[in-house]
BALOBA-1460 file (C-alpha; in Angstrom, 3 decimals):
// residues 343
<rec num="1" residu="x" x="9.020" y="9.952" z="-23.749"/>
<rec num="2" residu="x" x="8.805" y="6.063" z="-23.576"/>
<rec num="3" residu="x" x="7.378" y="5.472" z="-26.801"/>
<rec num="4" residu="x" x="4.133" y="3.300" z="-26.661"/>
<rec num="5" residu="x" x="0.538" y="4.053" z="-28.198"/>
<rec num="6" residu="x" x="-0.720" y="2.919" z="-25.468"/>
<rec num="7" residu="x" x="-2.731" y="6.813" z="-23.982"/>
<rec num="8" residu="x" x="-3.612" y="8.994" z="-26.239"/>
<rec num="9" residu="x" x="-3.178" y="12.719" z="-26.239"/>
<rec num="10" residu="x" x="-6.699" y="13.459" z="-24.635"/>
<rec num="11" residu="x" x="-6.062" y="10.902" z="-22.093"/>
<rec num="12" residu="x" x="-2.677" y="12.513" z="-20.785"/>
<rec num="13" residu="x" x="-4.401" y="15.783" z="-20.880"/>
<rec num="14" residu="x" x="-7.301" y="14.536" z="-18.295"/>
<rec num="15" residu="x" x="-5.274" y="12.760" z="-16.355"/>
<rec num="16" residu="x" x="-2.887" y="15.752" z="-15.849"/>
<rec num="17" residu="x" x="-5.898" y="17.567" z="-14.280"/>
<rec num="18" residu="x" x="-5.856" y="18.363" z="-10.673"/>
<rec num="19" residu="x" x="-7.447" y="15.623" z="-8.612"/>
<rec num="20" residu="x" x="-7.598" y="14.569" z="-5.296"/>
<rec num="21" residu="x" x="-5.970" y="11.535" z="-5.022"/>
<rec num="22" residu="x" x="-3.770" y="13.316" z="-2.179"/>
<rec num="23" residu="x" x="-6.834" y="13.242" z="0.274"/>
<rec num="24" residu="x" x="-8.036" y="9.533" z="-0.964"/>
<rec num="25" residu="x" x="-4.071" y="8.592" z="0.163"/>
<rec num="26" residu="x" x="-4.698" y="10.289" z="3.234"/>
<rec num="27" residu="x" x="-8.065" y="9.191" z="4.244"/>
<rec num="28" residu="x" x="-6.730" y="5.161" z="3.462"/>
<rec num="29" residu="x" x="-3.651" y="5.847" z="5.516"/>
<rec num="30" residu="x" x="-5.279" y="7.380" z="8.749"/>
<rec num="31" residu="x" x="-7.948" y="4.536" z="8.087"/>
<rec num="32" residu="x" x="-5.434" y="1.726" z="7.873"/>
<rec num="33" residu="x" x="-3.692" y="3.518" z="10.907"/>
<rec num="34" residu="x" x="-6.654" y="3.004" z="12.641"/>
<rec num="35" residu="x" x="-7.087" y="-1.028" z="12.073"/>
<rec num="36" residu="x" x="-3.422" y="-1.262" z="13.146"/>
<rec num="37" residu="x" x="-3.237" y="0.429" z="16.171"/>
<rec num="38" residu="x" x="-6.439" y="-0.711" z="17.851"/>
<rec num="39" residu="x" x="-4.817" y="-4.462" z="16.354"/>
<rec num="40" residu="x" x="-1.560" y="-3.544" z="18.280"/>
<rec num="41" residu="x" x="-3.455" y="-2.337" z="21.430"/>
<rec num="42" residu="x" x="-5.922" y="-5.680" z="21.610"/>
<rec num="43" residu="x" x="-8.842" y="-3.723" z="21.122"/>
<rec num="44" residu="x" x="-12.286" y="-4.387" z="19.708"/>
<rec num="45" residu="x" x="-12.067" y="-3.214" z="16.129"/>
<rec num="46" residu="x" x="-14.538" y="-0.301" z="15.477"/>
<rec num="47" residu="x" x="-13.827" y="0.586" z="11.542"/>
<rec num="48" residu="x" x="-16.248" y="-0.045" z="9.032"/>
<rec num="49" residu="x" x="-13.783" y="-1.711" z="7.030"/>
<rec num="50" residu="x" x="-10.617" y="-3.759" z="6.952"/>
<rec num="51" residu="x" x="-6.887" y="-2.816" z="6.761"/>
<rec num="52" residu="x" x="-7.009" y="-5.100" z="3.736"/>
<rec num="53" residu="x" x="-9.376" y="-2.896" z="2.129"/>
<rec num="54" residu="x" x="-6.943" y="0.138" z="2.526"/>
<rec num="55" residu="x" x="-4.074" y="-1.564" z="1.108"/>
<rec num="56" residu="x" x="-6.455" y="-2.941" z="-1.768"/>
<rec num="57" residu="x" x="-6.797" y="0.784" z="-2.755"/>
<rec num="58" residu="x" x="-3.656" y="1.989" z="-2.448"/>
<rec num="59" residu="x" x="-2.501" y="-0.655" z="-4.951"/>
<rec num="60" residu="x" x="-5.547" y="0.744" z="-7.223"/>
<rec num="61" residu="x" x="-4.041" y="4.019" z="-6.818"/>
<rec num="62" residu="x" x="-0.038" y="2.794" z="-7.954"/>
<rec num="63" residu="x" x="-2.019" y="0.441" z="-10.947"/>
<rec num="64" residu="x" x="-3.244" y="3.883" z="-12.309"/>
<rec num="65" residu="x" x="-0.490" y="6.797" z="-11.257"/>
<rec num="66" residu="x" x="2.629" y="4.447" z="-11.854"/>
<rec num="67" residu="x" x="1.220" y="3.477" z="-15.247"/>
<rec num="68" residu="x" x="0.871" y="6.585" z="-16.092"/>
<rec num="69" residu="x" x="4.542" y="7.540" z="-14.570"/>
<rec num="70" residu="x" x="5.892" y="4.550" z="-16.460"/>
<rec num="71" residu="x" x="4.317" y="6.107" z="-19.821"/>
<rec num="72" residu="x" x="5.609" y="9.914" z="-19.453"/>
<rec num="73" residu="x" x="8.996" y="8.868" z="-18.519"/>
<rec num="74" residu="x" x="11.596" y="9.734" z="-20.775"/>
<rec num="75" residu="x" x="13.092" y="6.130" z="-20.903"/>
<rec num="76" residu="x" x="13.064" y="3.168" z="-18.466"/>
<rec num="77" residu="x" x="15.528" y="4.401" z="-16.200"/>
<rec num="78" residu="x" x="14.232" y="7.963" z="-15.857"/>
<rec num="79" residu="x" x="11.356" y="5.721" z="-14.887"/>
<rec num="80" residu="x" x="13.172" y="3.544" z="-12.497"/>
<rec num="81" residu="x" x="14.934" y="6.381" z="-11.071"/>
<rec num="82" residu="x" x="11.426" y="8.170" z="-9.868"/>
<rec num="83" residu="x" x="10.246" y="5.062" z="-8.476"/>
<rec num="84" residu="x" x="13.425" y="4.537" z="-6.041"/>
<rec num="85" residu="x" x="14.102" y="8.070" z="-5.047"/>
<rec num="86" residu="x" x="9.912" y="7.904" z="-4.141"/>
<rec num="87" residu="x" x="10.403" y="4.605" z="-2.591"/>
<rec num="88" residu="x" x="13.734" y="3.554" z="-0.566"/>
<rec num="89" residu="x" x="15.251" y="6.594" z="1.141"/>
<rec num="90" residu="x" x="12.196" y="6.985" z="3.468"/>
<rec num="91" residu="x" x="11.836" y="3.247" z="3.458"/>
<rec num="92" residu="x" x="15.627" y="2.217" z="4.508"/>
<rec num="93" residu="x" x="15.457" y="5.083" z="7.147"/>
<rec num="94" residu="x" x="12.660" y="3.049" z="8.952"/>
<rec num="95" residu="x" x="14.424" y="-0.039" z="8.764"/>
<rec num="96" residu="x" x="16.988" y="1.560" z="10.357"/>
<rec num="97" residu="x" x="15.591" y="3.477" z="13.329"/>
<rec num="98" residu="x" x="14.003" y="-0.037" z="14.279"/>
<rec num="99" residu="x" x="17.010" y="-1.649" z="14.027"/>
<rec num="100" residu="x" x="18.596" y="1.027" z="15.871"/>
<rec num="101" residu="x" x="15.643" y="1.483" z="18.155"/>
<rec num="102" residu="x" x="15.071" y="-2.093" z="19.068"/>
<rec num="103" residu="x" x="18.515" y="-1.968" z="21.188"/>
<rec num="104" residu="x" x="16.766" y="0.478" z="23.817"/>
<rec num="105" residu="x" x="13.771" y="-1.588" z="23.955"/>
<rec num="106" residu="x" x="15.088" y="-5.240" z="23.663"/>
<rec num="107" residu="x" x="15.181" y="-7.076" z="26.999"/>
<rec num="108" residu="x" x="18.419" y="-7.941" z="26.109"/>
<rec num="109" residu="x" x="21.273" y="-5.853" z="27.054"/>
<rec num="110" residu="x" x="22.921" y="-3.619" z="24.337"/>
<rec num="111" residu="x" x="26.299" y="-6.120" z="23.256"/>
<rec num="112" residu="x" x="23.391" y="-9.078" z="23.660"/>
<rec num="113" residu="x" x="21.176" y="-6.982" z="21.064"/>
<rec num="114" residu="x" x="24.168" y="-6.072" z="18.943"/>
<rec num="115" residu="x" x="25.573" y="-9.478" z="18.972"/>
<rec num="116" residu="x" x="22.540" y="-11.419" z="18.045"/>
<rec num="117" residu="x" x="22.416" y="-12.777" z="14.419"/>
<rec num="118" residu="x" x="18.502" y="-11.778" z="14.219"/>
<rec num="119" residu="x" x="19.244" y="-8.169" z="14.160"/>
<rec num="120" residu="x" x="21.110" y="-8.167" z="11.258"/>
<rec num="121" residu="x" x="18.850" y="-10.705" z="9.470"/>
<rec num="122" residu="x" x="15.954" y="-8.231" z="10.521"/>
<rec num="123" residu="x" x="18.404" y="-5.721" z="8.859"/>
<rec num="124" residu="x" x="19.322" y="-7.568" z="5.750"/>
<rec num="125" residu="x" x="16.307" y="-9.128" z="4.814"/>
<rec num="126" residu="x" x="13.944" y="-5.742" z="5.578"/>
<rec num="127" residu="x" x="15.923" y="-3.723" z="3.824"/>
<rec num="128" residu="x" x="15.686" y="-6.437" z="1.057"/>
<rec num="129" residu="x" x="12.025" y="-6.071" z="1.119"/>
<rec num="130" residu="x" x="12.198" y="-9.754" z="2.481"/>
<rec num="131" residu="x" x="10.886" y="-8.640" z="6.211"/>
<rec num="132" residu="x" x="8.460" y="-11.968" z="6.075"/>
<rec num="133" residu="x" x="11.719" y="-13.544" z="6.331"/>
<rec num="134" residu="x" x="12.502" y="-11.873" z="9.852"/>
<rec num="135" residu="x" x="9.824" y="-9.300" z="10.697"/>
<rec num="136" residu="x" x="11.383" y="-9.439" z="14.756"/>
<rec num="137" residu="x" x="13.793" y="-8.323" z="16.783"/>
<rec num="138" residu="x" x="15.438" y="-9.924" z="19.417"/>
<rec num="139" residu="x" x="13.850" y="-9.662" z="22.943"/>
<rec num="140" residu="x" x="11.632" y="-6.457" z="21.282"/>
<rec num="141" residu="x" x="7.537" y="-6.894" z="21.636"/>
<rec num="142" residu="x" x="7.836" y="-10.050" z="22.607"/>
<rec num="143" residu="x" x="5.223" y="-9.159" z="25.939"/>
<rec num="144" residu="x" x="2.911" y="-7.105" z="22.810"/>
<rec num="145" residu="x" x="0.020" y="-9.211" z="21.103"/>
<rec num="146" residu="x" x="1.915" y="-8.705" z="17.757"/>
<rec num="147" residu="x" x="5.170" y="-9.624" z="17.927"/>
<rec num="148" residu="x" x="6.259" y="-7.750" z="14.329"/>
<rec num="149" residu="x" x="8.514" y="-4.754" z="14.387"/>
<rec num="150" residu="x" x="6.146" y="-3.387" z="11.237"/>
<rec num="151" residu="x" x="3.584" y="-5.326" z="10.515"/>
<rec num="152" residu="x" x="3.162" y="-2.845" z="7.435"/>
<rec num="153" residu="x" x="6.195" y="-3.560" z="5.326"/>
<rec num="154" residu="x" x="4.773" y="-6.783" z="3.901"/>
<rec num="155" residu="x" x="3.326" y="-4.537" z="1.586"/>
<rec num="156" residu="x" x="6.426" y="-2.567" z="-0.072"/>
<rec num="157" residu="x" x="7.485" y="-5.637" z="-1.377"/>
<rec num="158" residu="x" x="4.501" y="-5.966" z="-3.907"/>
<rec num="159" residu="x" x="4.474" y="-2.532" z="-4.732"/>
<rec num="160" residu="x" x="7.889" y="-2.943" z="-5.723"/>
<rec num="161" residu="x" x="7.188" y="-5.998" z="-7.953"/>
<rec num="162" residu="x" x="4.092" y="-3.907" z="-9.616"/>
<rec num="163" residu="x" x="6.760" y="-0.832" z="-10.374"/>
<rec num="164" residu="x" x="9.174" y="-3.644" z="-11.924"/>
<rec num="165" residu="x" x="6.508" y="-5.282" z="-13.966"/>
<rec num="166" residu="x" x="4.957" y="-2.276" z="-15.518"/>
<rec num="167" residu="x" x="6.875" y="-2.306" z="-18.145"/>
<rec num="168" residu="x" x="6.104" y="-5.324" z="-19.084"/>
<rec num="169" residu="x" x="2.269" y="-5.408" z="-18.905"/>
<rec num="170" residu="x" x="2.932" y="-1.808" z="-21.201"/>
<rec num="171" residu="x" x="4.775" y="-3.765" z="-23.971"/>
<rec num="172" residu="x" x="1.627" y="-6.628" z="-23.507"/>
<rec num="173" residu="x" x="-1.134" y="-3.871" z="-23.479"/>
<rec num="174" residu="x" x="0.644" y="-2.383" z="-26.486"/>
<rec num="175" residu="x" x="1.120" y="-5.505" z="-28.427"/>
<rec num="176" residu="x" x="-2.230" y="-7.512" z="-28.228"/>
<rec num="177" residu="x" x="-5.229" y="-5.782" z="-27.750"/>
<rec num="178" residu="x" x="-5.799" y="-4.145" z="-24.448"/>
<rec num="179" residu="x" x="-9.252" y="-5.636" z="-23.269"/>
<rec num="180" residu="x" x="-7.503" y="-8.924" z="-23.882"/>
<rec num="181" residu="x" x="-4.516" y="-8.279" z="-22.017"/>
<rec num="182" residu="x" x="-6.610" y="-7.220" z="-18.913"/>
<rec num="183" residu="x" x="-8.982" y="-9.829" z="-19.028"/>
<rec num="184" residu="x" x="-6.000" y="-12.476" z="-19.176"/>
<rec num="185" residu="x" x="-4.288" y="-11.158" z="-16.577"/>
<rec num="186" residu="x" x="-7.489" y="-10.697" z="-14.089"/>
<rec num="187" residu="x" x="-8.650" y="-14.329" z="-14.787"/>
<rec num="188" residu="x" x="-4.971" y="-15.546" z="-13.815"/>
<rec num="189" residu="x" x="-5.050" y="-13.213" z="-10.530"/>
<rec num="190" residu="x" x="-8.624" y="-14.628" z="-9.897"/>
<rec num="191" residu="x" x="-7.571" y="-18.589" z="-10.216"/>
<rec num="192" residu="x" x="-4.614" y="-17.798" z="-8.480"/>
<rec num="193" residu="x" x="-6.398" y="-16.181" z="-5.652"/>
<rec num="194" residu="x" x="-9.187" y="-18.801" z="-5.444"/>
<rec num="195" residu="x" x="-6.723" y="-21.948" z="-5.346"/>
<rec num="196" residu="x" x="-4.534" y="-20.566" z="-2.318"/>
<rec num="197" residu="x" x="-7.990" y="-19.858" z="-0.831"/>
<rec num="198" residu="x" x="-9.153" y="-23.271" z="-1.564"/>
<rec num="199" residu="x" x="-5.874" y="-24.859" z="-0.015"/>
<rec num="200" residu="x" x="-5.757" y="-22.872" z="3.042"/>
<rec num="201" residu="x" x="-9.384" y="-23.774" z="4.137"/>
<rec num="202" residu="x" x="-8.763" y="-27.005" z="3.520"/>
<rec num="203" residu="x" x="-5.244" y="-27.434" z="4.834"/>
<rec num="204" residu="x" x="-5.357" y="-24.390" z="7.902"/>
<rec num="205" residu="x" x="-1.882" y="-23.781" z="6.763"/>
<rec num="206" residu="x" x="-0.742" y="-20.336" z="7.038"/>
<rec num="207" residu="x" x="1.508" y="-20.188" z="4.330"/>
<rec num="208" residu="x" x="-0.829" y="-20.409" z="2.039"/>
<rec num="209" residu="x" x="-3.093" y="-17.425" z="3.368"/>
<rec num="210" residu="x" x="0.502" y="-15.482" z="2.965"/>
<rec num="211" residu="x" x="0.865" y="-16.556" z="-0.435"/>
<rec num="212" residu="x" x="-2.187" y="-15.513" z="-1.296"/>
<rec num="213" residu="x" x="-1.946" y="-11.812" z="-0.470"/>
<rec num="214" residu="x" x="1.347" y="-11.670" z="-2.751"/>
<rec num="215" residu="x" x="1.806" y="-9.862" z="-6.061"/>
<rec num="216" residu="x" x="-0.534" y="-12.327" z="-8.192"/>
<rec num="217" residu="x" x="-2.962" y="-12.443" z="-5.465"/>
<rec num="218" residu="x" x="-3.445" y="-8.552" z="-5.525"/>
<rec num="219" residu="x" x="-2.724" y="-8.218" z="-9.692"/>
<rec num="220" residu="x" x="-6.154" y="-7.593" z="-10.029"/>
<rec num="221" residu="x" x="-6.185" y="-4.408" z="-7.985"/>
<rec num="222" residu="x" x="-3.090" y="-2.846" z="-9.704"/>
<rec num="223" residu="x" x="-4.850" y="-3.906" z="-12.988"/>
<rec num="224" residu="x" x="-8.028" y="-2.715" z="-12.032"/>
<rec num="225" residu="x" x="-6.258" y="1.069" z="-11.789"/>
<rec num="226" residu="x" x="-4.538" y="0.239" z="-14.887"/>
<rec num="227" residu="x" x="-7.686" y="-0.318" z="-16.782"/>
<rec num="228" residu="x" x="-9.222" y="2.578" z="-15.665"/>
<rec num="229" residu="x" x="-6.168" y="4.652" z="-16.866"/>
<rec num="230" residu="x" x="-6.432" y="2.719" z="-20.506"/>
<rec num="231" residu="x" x="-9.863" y="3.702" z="-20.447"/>
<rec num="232" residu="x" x="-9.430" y="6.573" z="-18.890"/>
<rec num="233" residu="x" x="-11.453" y="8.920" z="-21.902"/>
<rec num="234" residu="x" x="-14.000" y="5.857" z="-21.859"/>
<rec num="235" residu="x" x="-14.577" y="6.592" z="-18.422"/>
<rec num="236" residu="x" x="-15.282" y="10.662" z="-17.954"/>
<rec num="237" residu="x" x="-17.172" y="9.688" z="-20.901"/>
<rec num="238" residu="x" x="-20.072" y="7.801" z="-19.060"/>
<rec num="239" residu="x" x="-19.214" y="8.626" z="-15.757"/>
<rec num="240" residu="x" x="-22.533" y="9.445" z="-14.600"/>
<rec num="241" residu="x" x="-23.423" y="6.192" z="-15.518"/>
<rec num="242" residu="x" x="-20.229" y="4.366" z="-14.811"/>
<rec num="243" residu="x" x="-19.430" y="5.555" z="-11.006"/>
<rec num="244" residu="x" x="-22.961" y="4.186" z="-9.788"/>
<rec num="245" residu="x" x="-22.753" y="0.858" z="-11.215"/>
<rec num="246" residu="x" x="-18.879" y="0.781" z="-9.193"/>
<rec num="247" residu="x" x="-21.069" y="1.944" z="-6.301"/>
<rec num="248" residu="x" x="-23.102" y="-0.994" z="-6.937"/>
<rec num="249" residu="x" x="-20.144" y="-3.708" z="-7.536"/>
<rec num="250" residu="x" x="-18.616" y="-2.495" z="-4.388"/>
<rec num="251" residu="x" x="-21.406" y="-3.203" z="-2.158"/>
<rec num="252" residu="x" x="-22.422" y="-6.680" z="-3.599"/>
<rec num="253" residu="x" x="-18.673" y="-7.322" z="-3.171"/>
<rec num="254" residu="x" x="-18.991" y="-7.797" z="0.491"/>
<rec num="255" residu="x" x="-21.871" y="-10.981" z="-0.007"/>
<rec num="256" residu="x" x="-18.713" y="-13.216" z="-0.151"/>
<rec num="257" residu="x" x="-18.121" y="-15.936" z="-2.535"/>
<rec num="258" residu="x" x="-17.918" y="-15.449" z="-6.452"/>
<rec num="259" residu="x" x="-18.802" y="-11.852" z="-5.801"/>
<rec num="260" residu="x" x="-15.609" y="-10.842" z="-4.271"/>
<rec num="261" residu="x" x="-13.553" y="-10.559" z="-7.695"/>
<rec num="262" residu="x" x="-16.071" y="-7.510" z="-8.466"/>
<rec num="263" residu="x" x="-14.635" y="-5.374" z="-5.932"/>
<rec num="264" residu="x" x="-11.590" y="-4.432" z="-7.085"/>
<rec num="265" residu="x" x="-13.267" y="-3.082" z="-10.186"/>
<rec num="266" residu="x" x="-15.816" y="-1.308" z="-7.914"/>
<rec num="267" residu="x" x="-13.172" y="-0.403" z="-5.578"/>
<rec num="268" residu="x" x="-11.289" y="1.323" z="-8.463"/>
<rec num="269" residu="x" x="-14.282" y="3.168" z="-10.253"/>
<rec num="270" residu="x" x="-14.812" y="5.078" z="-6.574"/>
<rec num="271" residu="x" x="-11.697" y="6.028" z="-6.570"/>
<rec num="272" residu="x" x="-10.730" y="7.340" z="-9.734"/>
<rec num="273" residu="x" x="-14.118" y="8.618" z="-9.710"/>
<rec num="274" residu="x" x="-13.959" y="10.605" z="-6.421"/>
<rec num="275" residu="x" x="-10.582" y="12.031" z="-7.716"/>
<rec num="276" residu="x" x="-11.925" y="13.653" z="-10.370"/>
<rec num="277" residu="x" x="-15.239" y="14.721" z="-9.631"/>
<rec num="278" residu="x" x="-15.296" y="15.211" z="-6.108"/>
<rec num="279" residu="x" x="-13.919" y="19.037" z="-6.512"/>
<rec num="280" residu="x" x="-14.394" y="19.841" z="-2.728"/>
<rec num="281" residu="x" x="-11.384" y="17.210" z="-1.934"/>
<rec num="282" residu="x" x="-8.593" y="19.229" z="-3.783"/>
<rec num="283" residu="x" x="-7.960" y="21.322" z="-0.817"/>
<rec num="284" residu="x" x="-6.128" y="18.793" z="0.517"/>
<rec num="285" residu="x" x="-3.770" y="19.160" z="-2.183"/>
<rec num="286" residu="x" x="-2.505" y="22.570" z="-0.170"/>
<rec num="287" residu="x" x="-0.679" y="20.134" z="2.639"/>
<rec num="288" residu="x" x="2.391" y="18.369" z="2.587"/>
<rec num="289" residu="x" x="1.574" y="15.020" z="1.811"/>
<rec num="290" residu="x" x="2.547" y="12.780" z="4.331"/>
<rec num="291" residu="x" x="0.768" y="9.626" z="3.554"/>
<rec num="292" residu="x" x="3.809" y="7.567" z="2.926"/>
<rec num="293" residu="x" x="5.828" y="8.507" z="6.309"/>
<rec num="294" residu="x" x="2.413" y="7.715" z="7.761"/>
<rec num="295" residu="x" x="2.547" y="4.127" z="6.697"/>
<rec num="296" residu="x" x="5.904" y="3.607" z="7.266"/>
<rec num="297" residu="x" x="6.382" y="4.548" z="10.673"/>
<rec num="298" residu="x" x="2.692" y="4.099" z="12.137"/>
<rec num="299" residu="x" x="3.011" y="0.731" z="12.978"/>
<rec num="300" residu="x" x="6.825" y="0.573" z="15.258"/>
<rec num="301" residu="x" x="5.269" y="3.532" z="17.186"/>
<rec num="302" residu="x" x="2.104" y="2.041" z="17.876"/>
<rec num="303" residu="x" x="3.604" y="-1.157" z="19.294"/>
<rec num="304" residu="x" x="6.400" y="1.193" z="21.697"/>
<rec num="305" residu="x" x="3.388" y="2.336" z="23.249"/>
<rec num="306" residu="x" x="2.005" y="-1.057" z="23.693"/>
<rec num="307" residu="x" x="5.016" y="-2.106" z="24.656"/>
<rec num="308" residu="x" x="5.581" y="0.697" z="27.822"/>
<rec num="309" residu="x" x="1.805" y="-0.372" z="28.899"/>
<rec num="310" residu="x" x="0.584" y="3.521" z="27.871"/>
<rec num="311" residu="x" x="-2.693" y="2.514" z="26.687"/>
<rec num="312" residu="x" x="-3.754" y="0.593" z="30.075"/>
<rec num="313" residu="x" x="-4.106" y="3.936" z="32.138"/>
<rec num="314" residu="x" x="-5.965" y="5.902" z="28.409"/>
<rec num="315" residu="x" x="-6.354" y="3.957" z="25.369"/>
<rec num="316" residu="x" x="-7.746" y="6.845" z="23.700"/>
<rec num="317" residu="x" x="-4.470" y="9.288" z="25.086"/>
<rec num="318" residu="x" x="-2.296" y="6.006" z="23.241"/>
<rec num="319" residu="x" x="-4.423" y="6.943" z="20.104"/>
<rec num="320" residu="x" x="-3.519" y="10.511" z="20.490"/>
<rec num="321" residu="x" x="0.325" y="10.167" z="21.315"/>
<rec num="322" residu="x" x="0.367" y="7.312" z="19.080"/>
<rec num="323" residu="x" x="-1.045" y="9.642" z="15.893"/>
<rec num="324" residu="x" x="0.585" y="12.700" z="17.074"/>
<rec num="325" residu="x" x="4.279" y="11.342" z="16.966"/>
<rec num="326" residu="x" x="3.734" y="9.455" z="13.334"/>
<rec num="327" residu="x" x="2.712" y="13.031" z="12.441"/>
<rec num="328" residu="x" x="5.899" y="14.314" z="13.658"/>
<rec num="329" residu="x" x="8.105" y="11.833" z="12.436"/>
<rec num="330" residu="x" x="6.295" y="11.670" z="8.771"/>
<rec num="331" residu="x" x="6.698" y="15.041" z="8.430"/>
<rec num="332" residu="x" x="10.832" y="15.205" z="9.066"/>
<rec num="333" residu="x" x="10.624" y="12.320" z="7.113"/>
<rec num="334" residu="x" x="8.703" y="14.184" z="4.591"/>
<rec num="335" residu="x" x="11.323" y="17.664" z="4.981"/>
<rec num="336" residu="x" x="14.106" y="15.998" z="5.972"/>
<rec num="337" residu="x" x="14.368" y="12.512" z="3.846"/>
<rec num="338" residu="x" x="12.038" y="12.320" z="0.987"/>
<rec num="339" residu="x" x="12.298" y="15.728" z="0.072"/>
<rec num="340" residu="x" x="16.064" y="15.712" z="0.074"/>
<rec num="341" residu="x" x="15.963" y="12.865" z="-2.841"/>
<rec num="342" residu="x" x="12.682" y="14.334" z="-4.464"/>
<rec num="343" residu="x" x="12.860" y="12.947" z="-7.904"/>
């Protein structure tokens, strides 16, 4: 064990208890599958809430399972061992059927495709986590109303970055006090969130709208998680009391303005608190769990059915096919991939 006095012994114990963060993965995943598809197809968005929102909670969800990862791991490396057999064989093996994939369905012929320096940039950078750097293909989408191979991808590189800093933040959390370290580190996400705000409504400059959603921008989700694991005893403690008030934070979120830097402490209280306490939920825990092949290779699917024109003679037969073959290929993914390098 990583030796840190950073959870105590009650702490691990209640964490350890089943929960049901499988079906709060699932339920973000199909949601944010939803956003992207009816994105991809041009159509009138009908969710409730925003892809952002999804990927907002699944960084809640690494701040307070990969801490807790970090702090049962044997040593760093048993650590960052977990965290790449989890992450890059599934993730590498989508970069690759794209690359792959985008010869059949580039206008370009085949030796144009395999000849064209953008492919292996869309290679090399993607598999680099870099995909802002080249996120297209060579004559592939260019006819869709998103031009990106997989628009989701942006967001493996900050989960990344969040696995490599947690040991960090655990040394800081262990060396000053925590509630100080926390604090800190949410005011510096906050200012750094609110100036890249500031300068893209004044400027209209895109780049800085990008910038924004990178790791410091979204630090105070993954801390939000992490808080909630420091605290974790804290927490089941005063639940009943606790949970509503995230209820509460969570709504007011949405006014706008100042009150947007509550929500990812809102965001995170309904999640860990839905985990835990909503028993009914754990059944999910009886399925494979799919949710990352889901993410992965939602979005190139979506945008080959755009691309052959399915969705003009059914949109909602697209939404079928389109959900029914990410099942498919999440699930070899899942038996055939991931499980194979199962840490």
């Amino acid at each position: 064990m990583i030796k840190h006095d950073l959870l105590s012994a009650g702490i691990v114990d209640g964490v350890k208890r089943e929960n049901s963060f499988r079906a709060i993965r699932y339920f973000f995943a199909l949601s944010l599958m939803l956003v992207h598809v009816t994105t991809a197809m041009g159509q009138a968005q009908f969710m409730p809430f925003t892809g952002a929102l999804c990927v907002k909670a699944f960084f809640v969800i690494t701040g307070f399972l990969v801490l807790f990862s970090y702090c049962r791991s044997a040593n760093i490396a048993t650590y960052a061992r977990k965290r790449v057999l989890r992450v890059l064989p599934a993730y590498l093996c989508v970069v690759l059927m794209c690359f792959l994939a985008g010869a059949l369905e580039s206008r370009l012929s085949v030796a144009e495709y395999f000849s064209s320096g953008q492919s292996y940039r869309y290679l090399l950078y993607n598999a680099m986590f870099l995909n802002f750097l080249e996120p297209c293909l060579p004559g592939v989408f260019e006819s869709n109303p998103l031009h990106a191979v997989n628009g989701s991808l942006w967001f493996m590189k900050v989960e990344v970055i969040f696995y490599i800093s947690v040991p960090i933040f655990v040394y800081l959390l262990c060396r000053f006090r925590e509630w100080v370290v926390l604090l800190s580190v949410f005011a510096c996400s906050v200012a750094y969130n609110v100036f890249f705000s500031y300068m893209y409504i004044r400027t209209g400059d895109e780049m800085y709208h990008l910038l924004q959603r990178q790791f410091l921008g979204q630090l105070i989700y993954f801390f939000a998680g992490a808080a909630l694991l420091v605290y974790f005893d804290v927490f089941c403690k005063y639940v009943r009391w606790i949970f509503p008030v995230g209820i509460l934070l969570f709504v007011i979120s949405s006014a706008g303005g100042w009150l947007h830097y509550v929500e990812p402490v809102g965001l995170a209280v309904v999640i860990v608190g839905v985990a835990y306490y909503a028993r009914f939920l754990k059944i999910f825990n009886q399925v494979p769990d799919l949710t990352y092949g889901l993410y992965l290779y939602h979005f190139p699917i979506a945008q080959t059915v755009v691309a052959h024109r399915l969705h003009e003679y059914s949109v909602p037969l697209a939404f079928l096919l389109i959900f029914a073959v990410t099942f498919l290929v999440a699930w070899l993914s899942h038996r055939f991939v991931e499980s194979r390098f199962k840490p």
